[in-house]
N, C-alpha and C positions, 0 to 999 in steps of 0.2 A: 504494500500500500504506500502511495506515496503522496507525502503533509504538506501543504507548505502555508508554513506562518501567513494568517490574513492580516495582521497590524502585527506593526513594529513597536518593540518598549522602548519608551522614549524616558528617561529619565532627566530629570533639570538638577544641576548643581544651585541650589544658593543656600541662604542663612535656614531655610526651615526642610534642607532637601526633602522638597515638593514633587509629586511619581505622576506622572501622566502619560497615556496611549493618543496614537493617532493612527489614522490607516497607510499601510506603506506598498510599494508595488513588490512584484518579486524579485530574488534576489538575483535575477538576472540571466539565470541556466534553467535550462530542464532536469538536466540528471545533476548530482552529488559528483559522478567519473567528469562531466562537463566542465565543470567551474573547477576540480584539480587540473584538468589538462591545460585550462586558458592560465590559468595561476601559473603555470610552470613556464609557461611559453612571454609572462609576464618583468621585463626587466628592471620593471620596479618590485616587485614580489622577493622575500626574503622568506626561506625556508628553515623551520628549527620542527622539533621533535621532543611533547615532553610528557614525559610515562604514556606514550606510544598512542598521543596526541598529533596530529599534521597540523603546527602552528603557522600560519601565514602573515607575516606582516608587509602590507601594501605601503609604501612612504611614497612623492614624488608627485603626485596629482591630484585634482581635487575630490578626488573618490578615496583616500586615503583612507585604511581598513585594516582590522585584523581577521584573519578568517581562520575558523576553527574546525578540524575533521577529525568528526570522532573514530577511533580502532576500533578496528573489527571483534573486540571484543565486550564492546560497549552494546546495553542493549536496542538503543536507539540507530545505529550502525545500517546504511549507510546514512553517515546526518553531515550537515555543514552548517553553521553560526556564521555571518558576517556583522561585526559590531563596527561603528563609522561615529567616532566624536565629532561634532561640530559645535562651536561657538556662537553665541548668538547673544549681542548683546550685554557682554562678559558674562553671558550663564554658558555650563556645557551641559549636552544635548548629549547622548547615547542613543543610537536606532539599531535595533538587535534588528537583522532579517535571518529566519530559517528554513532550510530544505533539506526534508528527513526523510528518510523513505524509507521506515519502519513502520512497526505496528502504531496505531493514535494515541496508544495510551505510553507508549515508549518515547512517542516524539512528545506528547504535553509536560512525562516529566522531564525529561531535558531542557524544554522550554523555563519550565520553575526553575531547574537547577542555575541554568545561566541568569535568571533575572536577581537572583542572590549574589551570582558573581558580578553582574553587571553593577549591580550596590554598591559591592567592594573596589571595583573599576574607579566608580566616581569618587567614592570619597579618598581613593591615592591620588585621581588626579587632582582634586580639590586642592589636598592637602600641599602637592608637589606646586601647585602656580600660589596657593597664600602664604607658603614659608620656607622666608630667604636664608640661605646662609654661606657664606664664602667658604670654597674648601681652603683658603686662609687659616680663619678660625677652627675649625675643624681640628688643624694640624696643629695651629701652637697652644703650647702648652702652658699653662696659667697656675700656680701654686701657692699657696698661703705660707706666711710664714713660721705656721705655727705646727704643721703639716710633717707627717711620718718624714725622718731626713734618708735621702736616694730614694724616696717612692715617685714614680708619676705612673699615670694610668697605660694601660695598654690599649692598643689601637681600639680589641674587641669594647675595651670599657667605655673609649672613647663614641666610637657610634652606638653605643645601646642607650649611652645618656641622651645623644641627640634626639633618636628615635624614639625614646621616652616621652621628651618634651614634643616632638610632632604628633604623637598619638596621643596625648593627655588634649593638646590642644585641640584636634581636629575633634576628636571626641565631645568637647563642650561645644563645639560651634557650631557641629551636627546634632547637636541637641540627643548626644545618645551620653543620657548623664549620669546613668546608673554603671557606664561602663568607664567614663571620664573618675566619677568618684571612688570606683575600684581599683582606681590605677594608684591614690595617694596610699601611704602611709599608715599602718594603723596608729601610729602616733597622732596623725594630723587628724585621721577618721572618729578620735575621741574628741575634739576640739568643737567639730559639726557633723548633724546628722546630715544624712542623705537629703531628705524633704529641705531643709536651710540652704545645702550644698546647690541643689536645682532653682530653689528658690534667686539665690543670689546670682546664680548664671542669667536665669531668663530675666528678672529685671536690669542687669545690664546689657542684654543683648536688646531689650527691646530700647533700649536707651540709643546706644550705639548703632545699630541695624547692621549691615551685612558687612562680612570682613572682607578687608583690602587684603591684609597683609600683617603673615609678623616675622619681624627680621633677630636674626641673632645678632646680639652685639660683641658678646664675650663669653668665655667661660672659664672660670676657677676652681681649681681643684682641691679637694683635703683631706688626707687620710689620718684615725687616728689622734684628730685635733683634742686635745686635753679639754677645751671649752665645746665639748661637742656630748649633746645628750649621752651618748653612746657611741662605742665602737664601729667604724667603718669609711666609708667612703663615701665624702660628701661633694655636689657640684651645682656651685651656684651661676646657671645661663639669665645672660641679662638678654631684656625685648625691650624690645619697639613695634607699633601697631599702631595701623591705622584703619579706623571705619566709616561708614557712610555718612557716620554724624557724627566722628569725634576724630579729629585729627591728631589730638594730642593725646599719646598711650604709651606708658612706661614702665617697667619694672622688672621681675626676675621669677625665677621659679629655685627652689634649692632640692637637687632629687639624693637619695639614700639609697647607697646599698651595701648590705651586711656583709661582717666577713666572710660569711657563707659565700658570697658570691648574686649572683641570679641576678635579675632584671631590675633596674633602680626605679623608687616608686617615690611620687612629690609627696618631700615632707614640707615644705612649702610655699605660698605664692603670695608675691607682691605687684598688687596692680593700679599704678595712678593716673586718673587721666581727667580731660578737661574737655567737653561737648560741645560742638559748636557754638550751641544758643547760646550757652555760658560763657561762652570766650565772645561772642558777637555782643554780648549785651556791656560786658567788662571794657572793653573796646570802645563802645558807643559811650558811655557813661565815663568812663575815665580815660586810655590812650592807646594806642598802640603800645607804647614803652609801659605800661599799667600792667595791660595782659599778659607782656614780658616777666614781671616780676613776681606776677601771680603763679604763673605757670614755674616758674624756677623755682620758687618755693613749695609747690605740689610736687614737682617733680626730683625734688634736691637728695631723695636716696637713689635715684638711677645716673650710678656714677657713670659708666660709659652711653650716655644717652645726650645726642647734640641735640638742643632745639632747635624746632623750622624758624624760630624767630631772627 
């Protein structure tokens, strides 16, 4: 029997990632063997292979795609996915098209299984265009003075803290905040409940509105610090951000990980910023050099942090 997807999922990146369908045409072939043969004959087409997956990625034209072929030992088999990001308005756009020529009920789960992966699609791409960071910073190494003497971190430690702070992030921004508040500390998870934790996100998101961006500025390292609750491994990444209605966003996040080892979790966050309205009215009412001095005093614990002023 042979399916083919009547609409395409379309999903939208922004602040409430919002899921919407539209109808889309086919994916362009009759057979599953058709669209491998054109693919191959394709010199913009890149060919990989994974857990006996035919992964296709198209670059170079305005049809730019990734095309997916499931093995023959998959039960939906023969099937192909074409998923096509496009931009729109700086939101991104996902259009899943597929041609399965399996049983209907082998091709709808397949169809489920990719609308899950297409989830996870968006919010890496999300993640990778809102947060900046120099492979600069990355590489140098930053150390307290008070700090384990000959310790610095190892490469592994050094990208798991980054990776920490892009997934704690993207997590609150995508509004998946039971998952952002499992990412802290249980130090920090005695301080606020969960219900306070969501509470205090979505009132400054809806303050704020949708994110630009958040840039790293620095990152400091400590192992061991005598004035440190406890044992291990601390690192405090400074930010900067900006959103739809607050241009001025500062401060740091400090993440923990034990001498055990494993994944470092925010013990915790520091966030100052200043709203348009609020800086438009400060401005109006006193100077330009006013809002300057407001804002330096809001912002005067984000030591690597230059003002736009």
């Amino acid at each position: 029997m042979k399916t083919i997807a009547a609409s395409a999922i379309v999903l939208l990146i922004c602040i409430c990632a919002s899921v919407s369908a539209q109808e889309s045409s086919s994916i362009g072939y009759r057979t599953v063997a058709e669209a491998y043969t054109a693919l191959r004959k394709d010199p913009n087409a890149k060919f990989s292979t994974q857990a006996g997956w035919v992964i296709v990625d198209v670059r170079g034209d305005p049809h730019s795609s990734l095309w997916s072929f499931t093995p023959n030992t998959h039960p939906a088999y023969p099937a192909v996915i074409r998923r096509t990001p496009t931009e729109v308005g700086g939101a991104i756009y996902l259009t899943m098209q597929v041609l399965c020529e399996a049983t209907k009920r082998a091709c709808d789960q397949l169809v489920e299984d990719f609308k899950k992966l297409n989830e996870q699609m968006l919010r890496d791409i999300q993640s990778r265009l809102t947060f900046q960071i120099s492979p600069g910073i990355v590489d140098e190494i930053n150390l307290t003075a008070d700090s384990s003497p000959g310790w610095t971190p190892t490469v592994d430690q050094r990208q798991r803290a980054i990776k920490a702070v892009q997934v704690f992030l993207n997590a609150v921004e995508s509004g998946r905040y039971a998952e952002a508040y499992g990412l802290q500390a249980e130090l920090k998870k005695r301080d606020q409940t969960l219900e306070q934790f969501i509470q205090d996100a979505q009132k400054f998101q809806a303050l704020a509105g949708r994110l630009k961006f958040w840039r790293v500025l620095k990152v400091t390292w400590t192992k061991d610090s005598p004035r440190a609750p406890s044992a291990g491994i601390y690192v405090a990444v400074d930010l900067a951000g900006q959103f739809a209605n607050v241009d001025r966003d500062c401060g740091y996040l400090v993440l923990f990980q034990p001498p055990s080892g494993g994944d470092f979790a925010v013990m915790r966050r520091e966030n100052n910023y200043l709203d348009n309205v609020t800086a438009h009215k400060i401005e109006e009412t006193q100077s330009r050099a006013g809002l300057a001095r407001v804002w330096s005093q809001a912002s005067r614990y984000c030591l690597n942090y230059v003002s736009p002023e």
